[in-house]
N, C-alpha and C positions, 0 to 999 in steps of 0.2 A: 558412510561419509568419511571424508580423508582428514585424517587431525594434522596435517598442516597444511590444510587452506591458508592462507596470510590472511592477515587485518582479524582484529579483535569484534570490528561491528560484525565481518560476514560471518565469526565463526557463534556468534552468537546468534546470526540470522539462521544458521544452519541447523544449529541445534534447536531451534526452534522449529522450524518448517519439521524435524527428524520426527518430533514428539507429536507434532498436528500430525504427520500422519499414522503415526499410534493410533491418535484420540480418534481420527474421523474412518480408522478402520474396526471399530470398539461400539459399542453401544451404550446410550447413559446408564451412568451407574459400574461400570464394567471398571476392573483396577488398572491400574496402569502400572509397571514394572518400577522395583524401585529406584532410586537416583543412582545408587551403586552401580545397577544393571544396567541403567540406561549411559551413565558415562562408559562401560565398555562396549555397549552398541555404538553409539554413538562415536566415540572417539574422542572426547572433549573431554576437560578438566571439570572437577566436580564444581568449583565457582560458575563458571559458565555454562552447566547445563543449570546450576540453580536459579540462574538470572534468566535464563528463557522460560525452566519451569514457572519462575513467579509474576514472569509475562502473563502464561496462561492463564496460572490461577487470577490475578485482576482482572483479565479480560473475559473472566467467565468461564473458562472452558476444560478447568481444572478445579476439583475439590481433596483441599487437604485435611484429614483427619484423625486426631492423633491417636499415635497409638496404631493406625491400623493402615493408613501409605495414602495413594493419590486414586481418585477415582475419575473419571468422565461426567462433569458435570451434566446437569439437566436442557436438556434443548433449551433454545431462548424460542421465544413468541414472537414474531414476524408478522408486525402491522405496514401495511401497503397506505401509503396517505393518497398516490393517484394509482388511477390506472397503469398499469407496469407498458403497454402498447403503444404509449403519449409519448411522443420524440420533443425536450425537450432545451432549449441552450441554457448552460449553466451562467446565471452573469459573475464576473471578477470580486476579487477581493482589496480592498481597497490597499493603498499605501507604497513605497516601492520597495518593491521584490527581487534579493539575491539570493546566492547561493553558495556555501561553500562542500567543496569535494570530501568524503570522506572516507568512499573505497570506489575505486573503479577497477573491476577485472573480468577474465572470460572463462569461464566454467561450465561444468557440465548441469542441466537444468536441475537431477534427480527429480524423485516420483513423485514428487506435491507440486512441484513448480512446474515440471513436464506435462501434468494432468490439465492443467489451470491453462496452459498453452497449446497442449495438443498435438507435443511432439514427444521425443523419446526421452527418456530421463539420461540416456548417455550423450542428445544432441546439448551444442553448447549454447548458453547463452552469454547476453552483455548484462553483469550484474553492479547497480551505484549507487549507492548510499549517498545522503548528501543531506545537508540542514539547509535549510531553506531558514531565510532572513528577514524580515519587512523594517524597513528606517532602519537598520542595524541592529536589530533586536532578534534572538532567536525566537523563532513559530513552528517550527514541525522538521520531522525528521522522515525524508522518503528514501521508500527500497524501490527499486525500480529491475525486473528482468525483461531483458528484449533477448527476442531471437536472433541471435547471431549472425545467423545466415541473412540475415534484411537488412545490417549494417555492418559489413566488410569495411574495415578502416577507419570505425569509428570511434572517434577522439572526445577525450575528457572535455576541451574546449569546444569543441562544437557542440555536445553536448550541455553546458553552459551557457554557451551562446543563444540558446532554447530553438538550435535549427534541425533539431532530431525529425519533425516532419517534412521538413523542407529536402531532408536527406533522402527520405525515404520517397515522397513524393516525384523525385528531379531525378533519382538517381538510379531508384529503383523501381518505379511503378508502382509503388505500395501506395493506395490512397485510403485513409483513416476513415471508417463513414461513423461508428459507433463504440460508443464507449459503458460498462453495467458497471455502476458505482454504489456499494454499500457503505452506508457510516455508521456508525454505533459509537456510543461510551466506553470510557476507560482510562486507566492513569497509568502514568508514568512510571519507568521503575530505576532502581538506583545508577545506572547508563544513561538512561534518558532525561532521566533528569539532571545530571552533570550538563548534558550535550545544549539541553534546552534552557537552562539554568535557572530553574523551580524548585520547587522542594520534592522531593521523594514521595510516589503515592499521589500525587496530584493529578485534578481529573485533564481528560483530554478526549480526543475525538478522533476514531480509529475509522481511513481510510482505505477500502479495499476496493480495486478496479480493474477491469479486464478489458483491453481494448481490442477491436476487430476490423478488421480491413472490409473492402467493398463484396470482398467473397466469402464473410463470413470465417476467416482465417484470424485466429488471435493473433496478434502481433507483439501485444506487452499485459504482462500482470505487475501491479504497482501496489503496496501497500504504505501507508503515511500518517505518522501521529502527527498532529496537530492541539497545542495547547488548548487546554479548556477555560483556561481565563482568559483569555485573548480573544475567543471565536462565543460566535451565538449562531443558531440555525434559524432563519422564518421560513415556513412552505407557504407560498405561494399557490393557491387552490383556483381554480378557473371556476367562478358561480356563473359566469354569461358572458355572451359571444362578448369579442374584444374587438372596438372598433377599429383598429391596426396594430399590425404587426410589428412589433420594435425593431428598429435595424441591430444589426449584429454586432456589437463593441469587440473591433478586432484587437484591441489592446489590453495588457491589464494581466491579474496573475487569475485562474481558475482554481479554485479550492479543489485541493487534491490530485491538479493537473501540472504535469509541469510547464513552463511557458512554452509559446510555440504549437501546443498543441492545438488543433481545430480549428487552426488560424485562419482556413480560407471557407470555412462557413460548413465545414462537417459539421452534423448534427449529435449531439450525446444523448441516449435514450438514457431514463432516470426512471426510479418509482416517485420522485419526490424528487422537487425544485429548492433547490438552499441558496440563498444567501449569507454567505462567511463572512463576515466583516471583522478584518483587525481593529481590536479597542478594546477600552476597559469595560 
């Protein structure tokens, strides 16, 4: 990885993604290199790879142990609430929804992000950070990478404007049919929670999704904290036939989605149906 990427959010998204694939090329239990080693792999200042490492460790995926360095925590257990085969629409989240910019630029995917996409770690992608708002209040902070090559010329503003489908749709033939979206716990760490403006360690709700075009072609992996005092999750469990079908609310913000997306009735396959709702 190149230590002078710009912006302080990608260089810590970086060094994060660096160490995930450490960890998911290791087995639980297995050491991981210490933070000395890994800032001269990596390339990063020692605050910045510690702030990714203490990503991992809240998020699970890191065990620190004194005395003896960093290990590959224990798999997590993966319960299914539906059938994973159920194509289902995600409904909105309530309240209105902004956005401010916090890196936009174009880079090369590398190997965790390239994998996740399906192309080469030296093709490039559109890589943007951004806080996401509701009534003016900060709620989650999303990473967003697109493939490059599917949005030639694409701007900060349009991207804002939440017309990233509509680009891709009108412009390039790219039609959205399906979306794999993972959520899990976890808290914030002294970055994010500046950004979000909570206290440090505070829990939250980690967003992970891969989006696929009509050909089975990934188009974007997104990953997105979303505050844990703000959000609650209900699943919605199907016991018996439903006498109709609900029409499809084309407006509105999608947990975990940026706007715009799925807007003309693409379907999101899910394990599990959530409602996010902003509120105490």
């Amino acid at each position: 990885m190149k230590a002078d990427v710009p912006g302080t959010v990608l260089k810590r998204e970086r060094a994060r993604d660096a160490v995930l694939e450490l960890i998911e090329s290791r087995s639980p239990g297995d050491a991981i290199p210490s933070e000395r080693s890994l800032c001269a792999l990596i390339g990063v200042s020692r605050p910045t790879l510690r702030a990714a490492v203490d990503e991992l460790v809240a998020a699970g995926l890191l065990v620190r142990e004194h005395g003896r360095g960093m290990f590959v925590a224990p798999e997590k257990i993966t319960q299914e609430l539906v059938s994973a085969d159920l194509a289902l629409r995600v409904p909105q989240a309530a309240g209105a929804w902004s956005s401010r910019l916090l890196e936009f630029t174009t880079l090369q995917a590398g190997a965790r992000v390239g994998r996740k996409l399906r192309m080469s770690p030296a093709d490039e992608i559109v890589y943007v950070a951004r806080l996401r708002l509701v009534d003016g209040a900060a709620m989650a902070i999303e990473h967003l990478h697109i493939r490059a090559a599917l949005v030639p010329g694409l701007s900060a503003q349009e991207l804002e404007d939440g017309d990233l489908y509509e680009h891709l749709r009108h412009t390039h033939g790219v039609h959205v049919r399906e979306a794999v979206q993972a959520i899990e716990p976890t808290v914030v760490t002294r970055a994010e929670a500046q950004l979000l403006e909570v206290p440090e360690l505070s829990p939250a709700l980690l967003f992970e999704r891969l989006t696929s075009d009509t050909a089975g072609r990934p188009v974007e992996y997104v990953h997105s904290l979303y505050r844990g005092d703000r959000y609650r999750i209900v699943s919605r469990l199907a016991l018996g036939p439903a006498a109709a079908t609900a029409p499809l609310v084309r407006d509105g913000h999608h947990p975990g989605i940026p706007p715009g997306d799925f807007a003309h009735g693409d379907p999101i396959a899910s394990s599990t149906r959530g409602d996010i709702q902003a509120g105490p």
